[in-house]
C-alpha positions in Angstrom: -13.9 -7.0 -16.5 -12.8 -8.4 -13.2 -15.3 -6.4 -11.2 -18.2 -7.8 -13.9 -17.2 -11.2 -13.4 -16.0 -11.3 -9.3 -18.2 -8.5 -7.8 -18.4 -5.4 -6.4 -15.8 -6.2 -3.8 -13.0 -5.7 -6.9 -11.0 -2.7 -6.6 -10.7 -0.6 -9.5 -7.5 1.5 -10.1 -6.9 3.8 -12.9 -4.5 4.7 -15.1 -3.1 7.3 -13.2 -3.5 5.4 -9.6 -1.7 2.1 -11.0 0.9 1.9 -9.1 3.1 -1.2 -11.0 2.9 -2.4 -14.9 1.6 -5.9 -14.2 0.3 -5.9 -10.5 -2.9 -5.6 -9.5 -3.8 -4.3 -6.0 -6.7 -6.3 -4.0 -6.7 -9.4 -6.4 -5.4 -12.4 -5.9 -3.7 -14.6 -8.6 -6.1 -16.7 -9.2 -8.8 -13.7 -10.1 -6.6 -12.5 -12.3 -6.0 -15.6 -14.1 -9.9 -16.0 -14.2 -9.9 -12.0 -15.4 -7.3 -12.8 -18.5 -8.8 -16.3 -19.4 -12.7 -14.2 -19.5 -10.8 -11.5 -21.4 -9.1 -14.6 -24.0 -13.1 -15.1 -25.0 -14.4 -11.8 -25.5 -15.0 -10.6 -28.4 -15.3 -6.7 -27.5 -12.9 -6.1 -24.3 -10.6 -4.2 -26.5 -13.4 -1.7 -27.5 -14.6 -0.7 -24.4 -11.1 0.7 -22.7 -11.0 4.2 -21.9 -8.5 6.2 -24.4 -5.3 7.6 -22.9 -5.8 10.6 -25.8 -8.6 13.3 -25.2 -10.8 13.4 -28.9 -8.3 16.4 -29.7 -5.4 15.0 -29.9 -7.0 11.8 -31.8 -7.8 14.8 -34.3 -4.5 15.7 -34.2 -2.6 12.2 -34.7 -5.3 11.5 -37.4 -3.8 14.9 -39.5 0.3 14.2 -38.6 1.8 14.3 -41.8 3.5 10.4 -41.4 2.8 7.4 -41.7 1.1 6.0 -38.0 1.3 2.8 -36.8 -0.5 1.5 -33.7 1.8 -1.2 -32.3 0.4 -3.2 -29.9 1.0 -6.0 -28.0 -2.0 -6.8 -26.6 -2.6 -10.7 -27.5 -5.5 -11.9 -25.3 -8.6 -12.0 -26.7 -10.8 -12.7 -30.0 -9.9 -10.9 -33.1 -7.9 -8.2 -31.5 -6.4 -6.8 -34.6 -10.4 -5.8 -35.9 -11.1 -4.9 -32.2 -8.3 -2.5 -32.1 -9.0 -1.2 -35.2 -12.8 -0.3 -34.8 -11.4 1.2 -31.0 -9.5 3.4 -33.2 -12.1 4.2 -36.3 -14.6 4.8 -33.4 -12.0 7.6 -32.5 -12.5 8.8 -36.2 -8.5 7.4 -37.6 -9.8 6.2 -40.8 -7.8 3.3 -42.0 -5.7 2.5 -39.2 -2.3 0.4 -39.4 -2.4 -1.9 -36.1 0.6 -4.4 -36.1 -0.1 -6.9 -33.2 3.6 -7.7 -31.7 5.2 -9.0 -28.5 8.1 -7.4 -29.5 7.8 -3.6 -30.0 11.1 -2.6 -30.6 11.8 -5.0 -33.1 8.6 -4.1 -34.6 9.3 -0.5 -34.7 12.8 -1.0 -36.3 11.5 -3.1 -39.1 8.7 -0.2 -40.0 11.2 2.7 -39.9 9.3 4.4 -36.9 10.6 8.2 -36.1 8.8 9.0 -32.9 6.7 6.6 -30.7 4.9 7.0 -27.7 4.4 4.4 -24.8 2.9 3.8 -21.5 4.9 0.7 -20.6 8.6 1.5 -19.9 10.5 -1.4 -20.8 8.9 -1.2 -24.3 9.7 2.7 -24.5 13.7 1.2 -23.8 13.3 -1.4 -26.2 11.7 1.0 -29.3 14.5 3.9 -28.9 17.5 1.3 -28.4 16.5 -1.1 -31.4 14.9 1.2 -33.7 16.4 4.6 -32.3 13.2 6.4 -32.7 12.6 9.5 -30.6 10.9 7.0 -28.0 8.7 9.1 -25.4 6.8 8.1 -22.3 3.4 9.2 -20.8 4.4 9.6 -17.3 2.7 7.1 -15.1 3.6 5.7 -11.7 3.7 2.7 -13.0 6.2 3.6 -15.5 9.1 5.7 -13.7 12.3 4.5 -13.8 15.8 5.7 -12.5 17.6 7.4 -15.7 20.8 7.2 -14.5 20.4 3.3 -14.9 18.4 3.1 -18.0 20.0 6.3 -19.6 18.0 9.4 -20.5 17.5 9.2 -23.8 13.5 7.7 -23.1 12.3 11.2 -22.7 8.9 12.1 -20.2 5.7 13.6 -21.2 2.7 14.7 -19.1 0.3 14.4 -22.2 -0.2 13.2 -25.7 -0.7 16.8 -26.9 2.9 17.3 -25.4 3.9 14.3 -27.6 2.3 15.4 -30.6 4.4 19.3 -29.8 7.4 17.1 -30.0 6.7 15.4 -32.9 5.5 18.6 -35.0 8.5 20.9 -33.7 11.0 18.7 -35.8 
């Protein structure tokens, strides 16, 4: 979105490249400001992100036998529920339950969640010491944090099929 709307002089770093949660390297402030405000009026952003789960292991999350909850907290946009939603029946989860939260812990101890899965660290903290859900976290560098200050009970994983391993060995 920022590139569309600033040029081709934005730099573009993925998922894997990111270096920190909520910085973003070569734009200024007041880009990014103009990036979220743009992203506050569109009505598709949220189904055009690239998946962080291969078509496979959508299969596989879409046969677990559990209930699955998609808890998000993304809140910037237009109808992000039904966006989220049609990202994830587009990914062939048929009747998908999307809870919409700033507060994913708490979320995640009112549903009764066993295992979760996160990309943002302080929310993978937050879901296994409030709801004390296996709480695991695709490894990012973003995301790495020292265990011997957090504690160790967030574990690591390399992959969502390494997740989904987890999940279906217990």
């Amino acid at each position: 979105m920022a590139k569309e709307l600033h040029g081709e002089e934005i730099p573009v770093t993925g998922t894997h490249d990111h270096e920190t949660w909520d910085e973003f390297p070569g734009l200024d402030k007041k880009v990014v400001n103009r990036t979220w405000e743009a992203i506050k009026g569109d009505i598709g952003f949220w189904n055009y992100l690239e998946p962080l789960a291969t078509p496979e292991e959508f299969e596989r999350i879409k046969y677990l036998d559990a209930d699955v909850y998609f808890v998000t907290s993304r809140s910037n946009g237009l109808h992000v529920k039904d966006q989220t939603e049609l990202w994830l029946l587009e990914r062939k989860i048929s009747n998908p339950t999307v809870i919409i939260t700033p507060d994913k812990g708490e979320a995640c101890k009112i549903i009764g969640v066993t295992h979760a899965i996160e990309d943002k660290a302080g929310n993978a903290v937050a879901i296994q010491y409030m709801s004390g859900a296996k709480s695991y976290i695709i490894d990012r560098k973003y995301n790495r944090f020292d265990h011997n200050v957090i504690g160790t009970k967030v574990q690591r994983v390399q992959t969502v099929t390494e997740f989904l391993n987890k999940v279906e060995e217990e």
